[in-house]
N, CA, C and O atoms as CSV, one atom per row, in Angstrom:
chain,resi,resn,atom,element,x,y,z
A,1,UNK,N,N,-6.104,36.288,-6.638
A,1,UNK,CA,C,-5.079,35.388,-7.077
A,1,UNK,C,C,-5.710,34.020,-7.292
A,1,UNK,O,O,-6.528,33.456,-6.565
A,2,UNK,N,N,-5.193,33.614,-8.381
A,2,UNK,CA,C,-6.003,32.277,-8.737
A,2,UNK,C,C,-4.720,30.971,-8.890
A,2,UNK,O,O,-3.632,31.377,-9.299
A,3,UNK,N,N,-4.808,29.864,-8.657
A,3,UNK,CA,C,-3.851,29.219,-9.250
A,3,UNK,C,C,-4.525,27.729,-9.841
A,3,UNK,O,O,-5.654,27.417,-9.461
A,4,UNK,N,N,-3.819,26.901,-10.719
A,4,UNK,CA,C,-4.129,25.732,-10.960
A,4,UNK,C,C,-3.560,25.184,-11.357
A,4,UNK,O,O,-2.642,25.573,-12.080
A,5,UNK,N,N,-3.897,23.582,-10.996
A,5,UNK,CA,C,-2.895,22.423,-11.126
A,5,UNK,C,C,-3.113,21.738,-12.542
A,5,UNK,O,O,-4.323,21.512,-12.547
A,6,UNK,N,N,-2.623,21.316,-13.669
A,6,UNK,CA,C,-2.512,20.741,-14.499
A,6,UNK,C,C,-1.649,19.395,-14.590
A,6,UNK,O,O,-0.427,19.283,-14.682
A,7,UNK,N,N,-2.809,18.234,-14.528
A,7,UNK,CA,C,-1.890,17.006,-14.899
A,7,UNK,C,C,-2.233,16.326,-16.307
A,7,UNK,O,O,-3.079,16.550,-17.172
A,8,UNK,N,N,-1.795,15.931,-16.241
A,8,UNK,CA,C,-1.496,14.983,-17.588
A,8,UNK,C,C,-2.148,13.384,-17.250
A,8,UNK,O,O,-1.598,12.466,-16.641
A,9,UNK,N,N,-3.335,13.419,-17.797
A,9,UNK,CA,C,-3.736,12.133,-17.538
A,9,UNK,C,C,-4.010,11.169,-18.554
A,9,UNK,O,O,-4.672,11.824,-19.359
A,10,UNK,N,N,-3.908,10.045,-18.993
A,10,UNK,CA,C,-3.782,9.304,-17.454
A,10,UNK,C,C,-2.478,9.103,-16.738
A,10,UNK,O,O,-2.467,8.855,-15.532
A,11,UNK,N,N,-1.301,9.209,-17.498
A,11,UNK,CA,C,0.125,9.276,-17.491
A,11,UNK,C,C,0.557,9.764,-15.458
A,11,UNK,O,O,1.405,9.267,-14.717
A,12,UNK,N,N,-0.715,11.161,-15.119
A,12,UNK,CA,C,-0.553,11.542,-13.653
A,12,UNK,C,C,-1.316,10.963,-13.079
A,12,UNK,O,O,-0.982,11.140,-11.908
A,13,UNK,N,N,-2.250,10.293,-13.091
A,13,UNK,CA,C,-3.371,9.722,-12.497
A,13,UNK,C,C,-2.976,9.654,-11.038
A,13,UNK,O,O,-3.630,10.491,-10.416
A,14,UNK,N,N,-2.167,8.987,-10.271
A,14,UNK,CA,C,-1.367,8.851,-9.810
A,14,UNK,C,C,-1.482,10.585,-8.433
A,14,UNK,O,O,-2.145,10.757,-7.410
A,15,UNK,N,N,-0.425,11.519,-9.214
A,15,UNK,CA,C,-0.327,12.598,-8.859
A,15,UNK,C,C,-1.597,13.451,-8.405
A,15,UNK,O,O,-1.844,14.090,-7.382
A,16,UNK,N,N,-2.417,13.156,-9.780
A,16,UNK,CA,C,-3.756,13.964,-9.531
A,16,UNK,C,C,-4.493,13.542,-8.441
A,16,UNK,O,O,-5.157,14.501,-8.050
A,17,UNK,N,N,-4.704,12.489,-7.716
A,17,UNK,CA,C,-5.371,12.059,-6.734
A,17,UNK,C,C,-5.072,12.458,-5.237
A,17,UNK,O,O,-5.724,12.969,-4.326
A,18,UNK,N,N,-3.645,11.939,-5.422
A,18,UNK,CA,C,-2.943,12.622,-4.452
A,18,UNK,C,C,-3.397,14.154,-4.299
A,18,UNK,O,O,-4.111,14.528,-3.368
A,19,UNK,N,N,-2.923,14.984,-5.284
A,19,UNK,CA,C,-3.899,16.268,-4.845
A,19,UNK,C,C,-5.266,16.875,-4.734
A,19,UNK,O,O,-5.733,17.983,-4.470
A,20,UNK,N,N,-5.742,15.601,-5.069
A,20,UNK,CA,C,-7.519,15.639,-4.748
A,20,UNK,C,C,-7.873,15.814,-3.368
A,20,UNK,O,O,-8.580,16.651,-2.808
A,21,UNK,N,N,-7.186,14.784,-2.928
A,21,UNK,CA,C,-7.403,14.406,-1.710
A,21,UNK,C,C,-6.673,14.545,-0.456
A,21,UNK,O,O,-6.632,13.713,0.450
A,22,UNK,N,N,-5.878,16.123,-0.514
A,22,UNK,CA,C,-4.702,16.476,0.247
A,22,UNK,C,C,-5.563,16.685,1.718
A,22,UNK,O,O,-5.348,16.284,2.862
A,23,UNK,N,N,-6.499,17.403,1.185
A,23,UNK,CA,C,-7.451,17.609,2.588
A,23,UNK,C,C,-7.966,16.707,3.270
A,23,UNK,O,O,-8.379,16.911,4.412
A,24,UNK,N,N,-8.026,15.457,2.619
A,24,UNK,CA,C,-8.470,14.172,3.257
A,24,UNK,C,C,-7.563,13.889,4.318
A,24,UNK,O,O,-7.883,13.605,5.472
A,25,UNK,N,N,-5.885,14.027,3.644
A,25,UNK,CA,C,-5.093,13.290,4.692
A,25,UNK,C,C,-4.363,14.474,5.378
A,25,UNK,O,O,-3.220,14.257,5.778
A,26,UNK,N,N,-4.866,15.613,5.541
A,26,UNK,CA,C,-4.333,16.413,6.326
A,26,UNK,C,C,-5.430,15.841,7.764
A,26,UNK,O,O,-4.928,15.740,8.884
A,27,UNK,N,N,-6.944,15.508,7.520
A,27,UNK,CA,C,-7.773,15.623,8.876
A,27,UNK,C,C,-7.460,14.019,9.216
A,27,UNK,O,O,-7.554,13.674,10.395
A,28,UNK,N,N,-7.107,13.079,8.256
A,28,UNK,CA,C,-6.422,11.759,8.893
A,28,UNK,C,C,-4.526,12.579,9.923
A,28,UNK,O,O,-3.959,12.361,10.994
A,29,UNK,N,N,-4.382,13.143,9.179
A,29,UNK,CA,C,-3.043,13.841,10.136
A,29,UNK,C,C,-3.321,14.384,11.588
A,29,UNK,O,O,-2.536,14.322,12.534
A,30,UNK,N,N,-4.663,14.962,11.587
A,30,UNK,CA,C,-4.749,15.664,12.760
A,30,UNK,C,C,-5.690,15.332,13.633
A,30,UNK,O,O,-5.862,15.830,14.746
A,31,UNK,N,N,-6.625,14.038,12.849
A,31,UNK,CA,C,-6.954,13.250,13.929
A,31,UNK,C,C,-6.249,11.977,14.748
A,31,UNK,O,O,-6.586,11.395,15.779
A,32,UNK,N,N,-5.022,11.786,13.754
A,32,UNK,CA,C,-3.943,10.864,14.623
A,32,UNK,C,C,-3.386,11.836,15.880
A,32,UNK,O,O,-3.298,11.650,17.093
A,33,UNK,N,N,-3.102,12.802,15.122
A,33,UNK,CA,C,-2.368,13.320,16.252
A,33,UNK,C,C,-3.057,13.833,17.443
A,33,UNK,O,O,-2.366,13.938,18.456
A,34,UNK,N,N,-4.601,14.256,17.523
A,34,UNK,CA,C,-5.350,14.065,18.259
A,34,UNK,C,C,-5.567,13.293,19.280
A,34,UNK,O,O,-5.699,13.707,20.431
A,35,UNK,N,N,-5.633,11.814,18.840
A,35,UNK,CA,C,-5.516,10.539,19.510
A,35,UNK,C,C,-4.765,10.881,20.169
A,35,UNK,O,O,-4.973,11.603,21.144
A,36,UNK,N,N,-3.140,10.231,19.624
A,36,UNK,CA,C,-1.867,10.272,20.128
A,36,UNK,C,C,-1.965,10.664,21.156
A,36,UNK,O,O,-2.043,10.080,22.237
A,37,UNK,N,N,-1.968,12.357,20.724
A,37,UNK,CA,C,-1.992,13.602,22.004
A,37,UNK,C,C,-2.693,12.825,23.746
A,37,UNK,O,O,-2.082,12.597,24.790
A,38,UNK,N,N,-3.985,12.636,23.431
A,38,UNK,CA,C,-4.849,12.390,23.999
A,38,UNK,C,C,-3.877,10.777,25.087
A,38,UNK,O,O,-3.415,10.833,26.227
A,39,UNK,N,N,-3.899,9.781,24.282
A,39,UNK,CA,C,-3.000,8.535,24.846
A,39,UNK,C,C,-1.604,9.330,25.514
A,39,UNK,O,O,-1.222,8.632,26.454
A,40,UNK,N,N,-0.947,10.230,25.394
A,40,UNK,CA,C,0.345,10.617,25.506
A,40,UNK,C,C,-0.108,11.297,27.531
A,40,UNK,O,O,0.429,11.159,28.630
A,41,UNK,N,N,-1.260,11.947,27.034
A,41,UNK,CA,C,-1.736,13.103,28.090
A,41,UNK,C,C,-2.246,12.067,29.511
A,41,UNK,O,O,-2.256,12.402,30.695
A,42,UNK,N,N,-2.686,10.592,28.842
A,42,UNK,CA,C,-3.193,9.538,29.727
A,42,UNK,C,C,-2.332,9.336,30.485
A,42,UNK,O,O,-2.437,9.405,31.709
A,43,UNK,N,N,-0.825,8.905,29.522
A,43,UNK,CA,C,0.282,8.565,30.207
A,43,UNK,C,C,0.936,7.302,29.564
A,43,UNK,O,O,1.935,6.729,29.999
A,44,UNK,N,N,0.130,6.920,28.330
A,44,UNK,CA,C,0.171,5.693,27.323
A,44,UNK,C,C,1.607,6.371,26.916
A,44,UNK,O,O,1.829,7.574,26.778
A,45,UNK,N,N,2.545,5.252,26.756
A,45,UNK,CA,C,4.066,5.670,26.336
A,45,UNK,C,C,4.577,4.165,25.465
A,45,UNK,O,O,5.730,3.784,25.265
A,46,UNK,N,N,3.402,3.572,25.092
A,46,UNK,CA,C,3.830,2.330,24.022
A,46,UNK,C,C,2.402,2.505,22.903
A,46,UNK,O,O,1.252,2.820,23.207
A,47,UNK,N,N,2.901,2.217,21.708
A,47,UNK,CA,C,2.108,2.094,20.232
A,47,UNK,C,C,1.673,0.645,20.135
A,47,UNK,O,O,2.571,-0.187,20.004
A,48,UNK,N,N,0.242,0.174,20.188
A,48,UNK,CA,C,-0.391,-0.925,19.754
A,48,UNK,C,C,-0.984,-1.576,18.787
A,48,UNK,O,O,-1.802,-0.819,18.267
A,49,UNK,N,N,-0.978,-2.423,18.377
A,49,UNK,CA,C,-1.933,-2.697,18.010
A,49,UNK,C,C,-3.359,-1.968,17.501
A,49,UNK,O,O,-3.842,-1.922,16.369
A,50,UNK,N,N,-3.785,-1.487,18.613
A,50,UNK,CA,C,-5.256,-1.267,18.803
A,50,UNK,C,C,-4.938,0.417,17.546
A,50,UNK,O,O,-5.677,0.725,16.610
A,51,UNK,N,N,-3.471,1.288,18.049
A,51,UNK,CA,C,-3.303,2.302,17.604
A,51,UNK,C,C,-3.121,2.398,16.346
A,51,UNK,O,O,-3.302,3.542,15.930
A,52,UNK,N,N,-2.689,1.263,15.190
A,52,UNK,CA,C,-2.604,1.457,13.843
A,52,UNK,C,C,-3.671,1.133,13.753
A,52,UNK,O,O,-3.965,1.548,12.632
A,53,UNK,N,N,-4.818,0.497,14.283
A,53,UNK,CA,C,-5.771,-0.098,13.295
A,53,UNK,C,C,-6.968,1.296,13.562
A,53,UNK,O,O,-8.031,1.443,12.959
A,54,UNK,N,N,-6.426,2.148,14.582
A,54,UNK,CA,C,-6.751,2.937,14.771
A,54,UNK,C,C,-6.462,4.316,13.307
A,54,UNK,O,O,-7.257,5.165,12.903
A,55,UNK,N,N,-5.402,4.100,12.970
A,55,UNK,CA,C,-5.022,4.716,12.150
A,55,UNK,C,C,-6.062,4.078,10.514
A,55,UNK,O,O,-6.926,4.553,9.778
A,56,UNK,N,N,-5.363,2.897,10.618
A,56,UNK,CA,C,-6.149,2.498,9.286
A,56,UNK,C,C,-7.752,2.623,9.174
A,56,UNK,O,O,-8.294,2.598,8.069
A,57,UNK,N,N,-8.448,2.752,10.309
A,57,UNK,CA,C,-9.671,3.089,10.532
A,57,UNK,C,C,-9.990,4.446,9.610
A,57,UNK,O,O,-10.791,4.466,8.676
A,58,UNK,N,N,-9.097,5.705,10.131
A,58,UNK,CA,C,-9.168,6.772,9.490
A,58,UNK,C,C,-9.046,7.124,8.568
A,58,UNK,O,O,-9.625,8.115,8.124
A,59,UNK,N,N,-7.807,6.041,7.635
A,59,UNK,CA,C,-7.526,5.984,6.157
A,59,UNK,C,C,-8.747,5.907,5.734
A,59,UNK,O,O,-9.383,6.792,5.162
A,60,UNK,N,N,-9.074,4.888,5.999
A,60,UNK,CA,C,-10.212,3.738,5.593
A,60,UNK,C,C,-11.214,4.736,4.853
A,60,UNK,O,O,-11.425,5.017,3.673
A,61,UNK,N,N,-11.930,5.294,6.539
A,61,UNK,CA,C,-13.221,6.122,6.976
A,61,UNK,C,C,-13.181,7.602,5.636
A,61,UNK,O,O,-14.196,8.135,5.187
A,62,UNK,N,N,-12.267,7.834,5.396
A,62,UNK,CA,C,-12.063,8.917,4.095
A,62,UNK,C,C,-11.335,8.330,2.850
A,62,UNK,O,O,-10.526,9.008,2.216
A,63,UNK,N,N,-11.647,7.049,2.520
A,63,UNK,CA,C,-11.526,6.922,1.569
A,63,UNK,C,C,-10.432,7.006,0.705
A,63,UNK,O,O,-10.393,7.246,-0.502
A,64,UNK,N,N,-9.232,6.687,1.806
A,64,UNK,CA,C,-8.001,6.740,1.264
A,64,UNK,C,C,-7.402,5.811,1.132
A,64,UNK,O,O,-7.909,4.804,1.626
A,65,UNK,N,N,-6.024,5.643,0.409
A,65,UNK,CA,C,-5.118,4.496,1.056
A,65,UNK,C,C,-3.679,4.323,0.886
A,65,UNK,O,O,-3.059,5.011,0.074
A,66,UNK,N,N,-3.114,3.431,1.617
A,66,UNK,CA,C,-1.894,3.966,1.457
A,66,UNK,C,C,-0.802,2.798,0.369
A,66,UNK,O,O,0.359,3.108,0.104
């Protein structure tokens, strides 16, 4: 089984990237939640500072953005 995506560029440009790079922000997904997990398991029960830039780190680090 084969499938493929067809956009329309430059009109999708937009779209097409987004699905370039789905795998990018699935391992930004599951290394937040990693963290999280990890702060949650400590006993951390407040979001900082330190934790978005934590996040934007990961955007960053793969070349994404939001």
């Amino acid at each position: 089984m084969k499938a493929k995506l067809e956009f329309d560029l430059p009109e999708e440009s937009e779209e097409h990237l987004h699905a370039v790079h789905a795998t990018d922000w699935y391992l930004v997904a599951w290394n937040m939640h990693q963290y999280l997990w990890k702060l949650h398991h400590d006993g951390s029960t407040t979001t900082t500072q330190a934790d978005l830039d934590y996040l934007n780190d990961l955007i960053s680090d793969y070349g994404l953005k939001l």
